[in-house]
C-alpha positions as CSV (number, residue, x, y, z in Angstrom):
1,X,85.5,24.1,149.5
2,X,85.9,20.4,147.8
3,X,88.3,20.0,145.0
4,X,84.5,18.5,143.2
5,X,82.4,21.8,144.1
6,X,83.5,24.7,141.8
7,X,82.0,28.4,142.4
8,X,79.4,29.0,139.7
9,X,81.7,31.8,138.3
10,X,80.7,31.4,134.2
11,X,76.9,32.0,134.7
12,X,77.5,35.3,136.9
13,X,80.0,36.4,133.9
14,X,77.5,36.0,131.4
15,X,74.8,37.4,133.2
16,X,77.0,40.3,133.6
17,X,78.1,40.2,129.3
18,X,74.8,40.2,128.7
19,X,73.8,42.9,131.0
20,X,76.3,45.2,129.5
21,X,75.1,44.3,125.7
22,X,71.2,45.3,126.9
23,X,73.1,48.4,128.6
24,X,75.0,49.4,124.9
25,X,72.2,48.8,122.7
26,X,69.9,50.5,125.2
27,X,71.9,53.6,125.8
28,X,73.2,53.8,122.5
29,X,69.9,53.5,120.9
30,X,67.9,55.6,123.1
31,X,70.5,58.6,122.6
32,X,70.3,58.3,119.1
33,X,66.6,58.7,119.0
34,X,66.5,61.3,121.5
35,X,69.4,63.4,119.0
36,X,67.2,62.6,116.1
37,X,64.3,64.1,118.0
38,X,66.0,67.1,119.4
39,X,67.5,68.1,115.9
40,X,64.3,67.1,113.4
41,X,61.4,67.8,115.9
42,X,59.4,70.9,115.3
43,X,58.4,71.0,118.6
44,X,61.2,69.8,120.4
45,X,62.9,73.0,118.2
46,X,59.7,75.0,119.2
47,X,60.5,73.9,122.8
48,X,64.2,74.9,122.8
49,X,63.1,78.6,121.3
50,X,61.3,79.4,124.4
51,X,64.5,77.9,126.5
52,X,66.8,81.6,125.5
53,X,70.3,79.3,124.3
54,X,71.5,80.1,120.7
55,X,69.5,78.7,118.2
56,X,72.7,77.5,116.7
57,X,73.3,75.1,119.4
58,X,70.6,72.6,118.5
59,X,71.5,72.0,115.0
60,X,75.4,71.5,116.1
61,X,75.2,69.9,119.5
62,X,72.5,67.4,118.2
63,X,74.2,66.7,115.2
64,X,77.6,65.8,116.5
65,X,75.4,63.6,119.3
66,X,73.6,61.7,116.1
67,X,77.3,60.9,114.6
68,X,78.9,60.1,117.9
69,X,75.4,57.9,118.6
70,X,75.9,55.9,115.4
71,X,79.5,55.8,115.9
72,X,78.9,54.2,119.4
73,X,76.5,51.6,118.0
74,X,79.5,50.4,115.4
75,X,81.3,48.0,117.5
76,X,84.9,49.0,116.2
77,X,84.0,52.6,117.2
78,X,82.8,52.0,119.6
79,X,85.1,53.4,121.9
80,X,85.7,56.6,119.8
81,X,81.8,57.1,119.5
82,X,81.6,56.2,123.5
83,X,84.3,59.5,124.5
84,X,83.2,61.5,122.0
85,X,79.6,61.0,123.9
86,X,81.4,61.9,126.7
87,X,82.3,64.9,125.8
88,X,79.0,66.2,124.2
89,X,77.4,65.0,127.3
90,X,79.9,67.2,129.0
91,X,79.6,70.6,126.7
92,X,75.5,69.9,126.9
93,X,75.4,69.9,130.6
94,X,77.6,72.6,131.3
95,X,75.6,74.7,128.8
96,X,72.4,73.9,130.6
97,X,74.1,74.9,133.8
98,X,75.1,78.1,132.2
99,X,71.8,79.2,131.1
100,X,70.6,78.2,134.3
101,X,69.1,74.9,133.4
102,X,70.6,72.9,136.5
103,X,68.2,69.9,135.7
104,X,71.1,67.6,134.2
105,X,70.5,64.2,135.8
106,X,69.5,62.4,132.5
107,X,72.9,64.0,130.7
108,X,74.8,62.3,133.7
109,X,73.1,58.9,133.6
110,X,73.6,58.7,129.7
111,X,77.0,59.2,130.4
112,X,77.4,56.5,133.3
113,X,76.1,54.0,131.0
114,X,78.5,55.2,128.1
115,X,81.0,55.3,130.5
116,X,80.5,51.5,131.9
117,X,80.0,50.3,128.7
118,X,83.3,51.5,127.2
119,X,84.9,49.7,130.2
120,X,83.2,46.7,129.9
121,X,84.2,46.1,126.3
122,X,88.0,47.9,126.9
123,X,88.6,44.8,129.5
């Protein structure tokens, strides 16, 4: 390498800032909706009925989700909202498993984004 050529290192770094903004805004977002629609959907809360967990559940877990989901989308919580994800994600998958529901891919992918996200904006 030429003391003249330089690698094209800025361009790959903001490819990769922007990726992880479309990632936040994208997870974040989508989560929030999908909380919202889980707690304030009659049939979503028809839906969970037939599924045999505690009634109480969706009211608490979804809640919580909605405040860490906004808290998430605040940039200087960011980070607070992003682990407190974490752990709902957590407590919702391992009460899925428990009632026998082991479909919990989308819980796991939610939280590899909140996960990278966190991360990104910690470095």
């Amino acid at each position: 390498m030429t003391p003249s050529s330089k690698p094209q290192i800025v361009p790959s770094a903001n490819r990769l800032k922007n990726a992880i903004c479309i990632l936040y805004w994208s997870v974040g977002l989508v989560v929030l909706i999908e909380s919202c629609l889980f707690v304030f959907s009659s049939s979503r809360a028809h839906a969970f009925a037939k599924s045999g967990m505690p009634q109480v559940i969706r009211p608490v877990l979804g809640g919580a989700e909605i405040i860490a989901a906004i808290l998430f989308l605040i940039p200087p919580a960011r980070t607070i909202g992003g682990y407190f994800l974490l752990i709902i994600f957590t407590l919702a998958a391992l009460i899925h498993i428990v009632h026998g529901q082991t479909d919990v891919g989308g819980l796991v992918v939610y939280a590899a984004g909140v996960y990278t996200v966190i991360a990104a904006y910690k470095s």
